[in-house]
C-alpha positions, 0 to 999 in steps of 0.5 A: 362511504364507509372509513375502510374504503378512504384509508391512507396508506400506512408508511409499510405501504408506500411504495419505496424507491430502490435503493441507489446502485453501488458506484463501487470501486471504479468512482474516479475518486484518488484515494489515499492507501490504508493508514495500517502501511505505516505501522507496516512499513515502521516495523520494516524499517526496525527490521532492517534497521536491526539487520544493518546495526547487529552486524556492524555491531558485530564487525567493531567488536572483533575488530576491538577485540583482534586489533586491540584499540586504544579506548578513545579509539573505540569511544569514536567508533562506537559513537560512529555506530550509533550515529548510524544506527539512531539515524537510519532507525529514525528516518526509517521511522518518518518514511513511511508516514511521507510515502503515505501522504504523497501515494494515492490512487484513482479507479475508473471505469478505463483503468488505474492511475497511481501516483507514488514519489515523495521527491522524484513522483511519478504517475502511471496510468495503466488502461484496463485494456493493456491488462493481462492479468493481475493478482493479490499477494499477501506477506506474513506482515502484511496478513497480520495487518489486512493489507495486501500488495496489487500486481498489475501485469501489462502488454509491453516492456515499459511498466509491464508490472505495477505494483501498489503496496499497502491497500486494504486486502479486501480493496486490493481484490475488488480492483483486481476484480475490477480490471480484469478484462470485460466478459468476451472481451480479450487483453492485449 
């Protein structure tokens, strides 16, 4: 026999396993949301923080102005204001990072259950056959970070729509995708 008729074969010419389908999205796995919400939702909070505390700014100066108040007078109001404004532009800092760690979500082949709440949680499951129809918003904040919002349309009164806010853009299409209803089949 000569060598070319005994050849090993290479390792080009092994035969090779297909690679292992893709679980995608629907894995029964809880996820956390994306960690850029809390950036997002931080500057929220300077926006609304800015939006109480420039006013009320505005509301004690005419007052001290129009009413002339004694100095010690204007000294306690203007303490009173920024004790306001320091506590809501702190707590407004610290939330989001408590509504991150306790919001979660679970994709399986039935539906979505999401779970929010950092005092009073809740859990709502949303089956895919109760689905009408869903969509993927986006706000200028929310573009600027890749993050999208996840409406969730139902059959019924009780949480007809479900939102989940602070998922990654891409993420919150492929569930969309995902809970559509199947081919031929028809929503509730």
């Amino acid at each position: 026999m000569n060598e070319s008729t005994h050849r090993l074969p290479s390792e080009n010419s092994l035969p090779t396993s297909p690679e292992p389908a893709s679980v995608g999205i629907a894995d029964g796995v809880r996820r956390s949301l994306d960690p850029r919400a809390i950036p997002l939702h931080r500057v929220v909070g300077r926006i609304v923080t800015a939006c109480i505390s420039l006013p009320l700014a505005g509301v004690v100066g005419i007052l001290w102005g129009a009413i002339g108040l004694a100095p010690g007078v204007v000294a306690l109001v203007a303490g009173g204001w920024t004790v306001v404004t320091g506590t809501l532009g702190w707590w407004l800092h610290k939330w989001p990072v408590l509504h991150h760690r306790h919001a979660s979500y679970t994709v399986n082949p039935d539906g979505i259950e999401i779970r929010t709440g950092v005092v009073w949680r809740k859990a709502i499951s949303v089956p895919r056959s109760r689905v009408q129809h869903t969509d993927v918003s986006q706000g200028p904040l929310e573009r600027r970070y890749g993050l999208g919002t996840l409406g969730i349309y139902t059959a019924g009164t009780g949480y007809a729509k479900v939102s989940l806010d602070g998922l990654a853009h891409g993420t919150a299409l492929e569930i969309r995708d995902h809970l559509l209803p199947l081919e031929g089949a028809d929503a509730v």
